[in-house]
VEXNUBA-219733 format. One line per 5 residues: number of its first residue (from 1); their letters; for each residue x negated, y, z of C-alpha. Coordinates in Angstrom, 3 decimals. Each point is the difference from the previous one (the first is absolute). Example, Ala and Ser with C-alpha at 12.3 -4.5 7.8 and 13.67 -1.06 7.14 Angstrom:
2
1> as> -12.300/-4.500/7.800; -1.370/3.440/-0.660
***
This chain:
225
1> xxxxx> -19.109/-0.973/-20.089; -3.219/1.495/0.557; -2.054/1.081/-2.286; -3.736/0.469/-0.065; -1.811/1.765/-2.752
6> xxxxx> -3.271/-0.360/0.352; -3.342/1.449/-1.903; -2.823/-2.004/-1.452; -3.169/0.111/1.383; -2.949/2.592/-0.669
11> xxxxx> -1.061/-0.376/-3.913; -3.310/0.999/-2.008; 2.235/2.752/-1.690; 1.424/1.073/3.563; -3.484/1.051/0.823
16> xxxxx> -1.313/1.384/-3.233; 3.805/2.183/0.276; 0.999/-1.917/-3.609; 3.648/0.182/-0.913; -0.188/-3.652/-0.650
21> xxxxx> 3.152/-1.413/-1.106; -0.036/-2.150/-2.952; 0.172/-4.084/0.333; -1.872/-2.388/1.263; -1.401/2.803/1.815
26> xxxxx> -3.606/-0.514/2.405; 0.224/-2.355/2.384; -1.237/1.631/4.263; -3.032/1.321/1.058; -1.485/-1.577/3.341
31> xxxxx> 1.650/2.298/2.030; 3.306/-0.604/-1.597; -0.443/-3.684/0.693; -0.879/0.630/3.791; 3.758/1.987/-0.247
36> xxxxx> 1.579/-2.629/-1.357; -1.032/-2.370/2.663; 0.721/2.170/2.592; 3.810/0.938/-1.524; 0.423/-3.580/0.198
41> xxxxx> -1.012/-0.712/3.424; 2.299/2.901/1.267; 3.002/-1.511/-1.831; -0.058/-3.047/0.935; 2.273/-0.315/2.540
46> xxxxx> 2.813/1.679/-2.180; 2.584/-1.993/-1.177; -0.840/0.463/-3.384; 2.123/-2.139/-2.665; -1.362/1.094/-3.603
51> xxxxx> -3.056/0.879/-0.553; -0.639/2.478/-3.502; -2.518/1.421/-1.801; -0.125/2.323/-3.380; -1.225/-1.238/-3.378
56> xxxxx> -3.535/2.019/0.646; -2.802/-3.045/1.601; -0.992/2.442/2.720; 3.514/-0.211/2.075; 0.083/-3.540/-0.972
61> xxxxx> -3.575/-0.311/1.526; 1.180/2.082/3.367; 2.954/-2.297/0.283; -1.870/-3.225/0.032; -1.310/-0.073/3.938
66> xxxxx> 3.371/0.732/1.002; 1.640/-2.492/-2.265; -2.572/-2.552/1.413; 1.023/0.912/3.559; 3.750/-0.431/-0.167
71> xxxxx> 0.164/-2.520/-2.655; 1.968/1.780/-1.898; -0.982/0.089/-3.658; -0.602/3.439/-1.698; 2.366/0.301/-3.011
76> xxxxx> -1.575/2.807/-2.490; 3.476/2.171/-1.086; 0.318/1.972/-3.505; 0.961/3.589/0.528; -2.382/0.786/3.324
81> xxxxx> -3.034/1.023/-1.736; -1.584/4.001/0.242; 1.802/2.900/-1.462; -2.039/-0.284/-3.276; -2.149/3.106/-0.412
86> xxxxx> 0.623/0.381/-3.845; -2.911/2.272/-1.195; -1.550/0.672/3.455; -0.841/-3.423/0.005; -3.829/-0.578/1.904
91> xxxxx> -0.278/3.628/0.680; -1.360/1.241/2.678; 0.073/4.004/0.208; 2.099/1.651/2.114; 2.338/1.777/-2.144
96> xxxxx> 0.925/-3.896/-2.023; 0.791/-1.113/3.714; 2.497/3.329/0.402; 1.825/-0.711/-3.138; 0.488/-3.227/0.633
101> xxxxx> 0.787/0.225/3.776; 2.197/2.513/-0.961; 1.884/-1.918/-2.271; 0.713/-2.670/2.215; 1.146/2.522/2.817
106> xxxxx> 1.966/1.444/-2.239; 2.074/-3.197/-1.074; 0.481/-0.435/4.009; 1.378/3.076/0.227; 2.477/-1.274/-3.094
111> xxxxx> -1.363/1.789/-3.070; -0.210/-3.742/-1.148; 0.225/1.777/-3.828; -3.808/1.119/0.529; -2.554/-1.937/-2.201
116> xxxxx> -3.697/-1.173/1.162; -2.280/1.020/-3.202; 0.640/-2.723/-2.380; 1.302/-1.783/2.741; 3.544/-0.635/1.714
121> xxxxx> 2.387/1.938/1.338; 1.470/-0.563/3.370; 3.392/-2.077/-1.495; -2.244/-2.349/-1.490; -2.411/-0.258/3.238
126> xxxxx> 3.398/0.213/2.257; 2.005/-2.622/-1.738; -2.631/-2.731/-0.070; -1.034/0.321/3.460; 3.625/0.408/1.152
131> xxxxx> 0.469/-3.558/-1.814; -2.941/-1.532/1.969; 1.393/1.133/3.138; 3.891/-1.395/-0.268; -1.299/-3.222/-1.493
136> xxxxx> -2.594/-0.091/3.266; 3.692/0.645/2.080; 2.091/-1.936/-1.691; -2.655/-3.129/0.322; 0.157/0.927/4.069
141> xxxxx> 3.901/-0.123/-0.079; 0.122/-3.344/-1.974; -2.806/-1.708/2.124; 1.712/1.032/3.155; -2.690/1.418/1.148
146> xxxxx> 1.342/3.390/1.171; -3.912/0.581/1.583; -2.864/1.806/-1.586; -1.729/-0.063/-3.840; -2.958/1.194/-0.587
151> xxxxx> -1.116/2.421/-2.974; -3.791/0.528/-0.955; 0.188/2.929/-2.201; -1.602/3.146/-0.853; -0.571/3.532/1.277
156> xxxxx> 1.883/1.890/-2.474; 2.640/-2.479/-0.579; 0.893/-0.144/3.662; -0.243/3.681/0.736; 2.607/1.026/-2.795
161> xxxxx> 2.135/-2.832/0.447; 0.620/0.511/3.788; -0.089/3.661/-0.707; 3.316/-0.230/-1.873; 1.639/-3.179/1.179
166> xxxxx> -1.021/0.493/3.652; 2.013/1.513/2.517; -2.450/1.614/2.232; -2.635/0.423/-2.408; 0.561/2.943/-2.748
171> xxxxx> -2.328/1.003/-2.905; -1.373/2.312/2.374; -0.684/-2.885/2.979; -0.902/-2.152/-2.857; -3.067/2.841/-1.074
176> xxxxx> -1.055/0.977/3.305; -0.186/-3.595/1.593; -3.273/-1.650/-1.164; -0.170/-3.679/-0.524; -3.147/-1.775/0.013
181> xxxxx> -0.781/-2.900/-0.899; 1.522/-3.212/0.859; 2.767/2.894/2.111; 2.966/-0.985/0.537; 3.976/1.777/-0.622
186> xxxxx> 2.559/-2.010/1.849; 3.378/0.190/-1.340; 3.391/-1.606/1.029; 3.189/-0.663/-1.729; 0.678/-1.059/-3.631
191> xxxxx> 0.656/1.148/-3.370; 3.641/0.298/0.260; 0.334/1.972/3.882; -3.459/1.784/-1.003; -3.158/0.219/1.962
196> xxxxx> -0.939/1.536/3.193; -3.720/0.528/1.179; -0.761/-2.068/2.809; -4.243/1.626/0.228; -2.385/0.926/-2.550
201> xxxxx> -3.331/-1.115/1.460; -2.167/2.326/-2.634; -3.407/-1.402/1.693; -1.791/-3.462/-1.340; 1.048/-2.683/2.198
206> xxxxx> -1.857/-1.477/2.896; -1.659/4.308/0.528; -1.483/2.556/-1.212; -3.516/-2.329/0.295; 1.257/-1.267/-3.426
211> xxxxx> 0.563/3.388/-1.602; -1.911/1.343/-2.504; -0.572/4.348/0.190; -1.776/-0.186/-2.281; 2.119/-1.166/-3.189
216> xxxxx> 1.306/2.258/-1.996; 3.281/-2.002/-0.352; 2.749/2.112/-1.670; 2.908/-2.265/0.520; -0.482/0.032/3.906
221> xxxxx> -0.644/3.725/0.912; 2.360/2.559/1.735; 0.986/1.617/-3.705; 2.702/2.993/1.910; -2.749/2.466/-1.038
***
């Protein structure tokens, strides 16, 4: 099957650079909405089968044009929600985005026994998404449908993941490549065969006109340095 894990839209938090994990979470800014009309309008000719979104409203929210365009109803999925920032929570300064950048990079790299500050550690944050994912698969392979679900997620969340279930995209790939808002990783295989990167399209869809250079975003920057 083909997999494609795909990042919310731009958030109030993205811009002030908040490490904004914790539920229900803000909801997009008006440039995040323009994104996720414009994600949906560039997938709609994919033969998408499942549409799914995390258990934070602002995926939810960047799901819903493309859910109205296919007819395909969003189903919101325990276990896809941010890497929870612990103690870093809503900070912005750049040394709270290293630590927990680092942390997550870390886990990809399979130190999954590192903690976020009263936080998880990567088992925890590895084993739930890891569930989301073969229940997502094994849903395809019951259906029939052998074609493509879709995954709106989040920046961190995606990055590790692929980083260490990915072939093609190491922790290192995984820190280097950005991905923006409402980007897009596409994967293909399943749980069982493992997962090989098809592209990781780091910009926002639809172009750069609906990037933001100015936001301090942590979870989307190039983090190798």
């Amino acid at each position: 099957m083909k997999l494609l894990l795909i990042r919310h839209g731009q958030t109030p938090g993205n811009v002030l650079g908040q490490l904004d994990t914790a539920h229900p979470g803000p909801g997009l800014t008006e440039l995040g909405e323009r994104q996720a009309e414009a994600m949906a309008r560039s997938l709609v000719n994919e033969p998408i089968g499942a549409l799914y979104a995390s258990t934070l409203l602002r995926t939810q929210i960047t799901a819903a044009p493309l859910s109205r365009l296919l007819g395909v109803e969003v189903e919101v999925l325990d276990g896809l929600h941010e890497i929870e920032a612990g103690s870093l929570e809503k900070l912005t300064d750049k040394e709270s985005h290293k630590h927990y950048m680092g942390t997550v990079f870390a886990w990809a790299a399979g130190d999954l026994d590192r903690r976020m500050p009263a936080g998880p550690d990567g088992h925890e944050f590895f084993g739930r998404f890891d569930a989301a994912i073969t229940l997502i698969a094994e849903r395809a392979v019951r259906g029939g449908d052998k074609g493509v679900a879709a995954v709106v997620s989040h920046g961190a969340a995606i990055r590790t993941w692929a980083g260490l279930r990915a072939d093609g995209a190491d922790h290192e790939f995984a820190a280097k490549h950005v991905l923006s808002n409402t980007g897009i990783v596409a994967l293909e295989g399943d749980p069982d065969a493992g997962w090989k990167l098809i592209h990781w399209d780091g910009s926002p869809v639809g172009g750069l006109a609906l990037a933001d250079p100015t936001a301090e975003d942590p979870t989307g920057q190039d983090k190798s340095s």
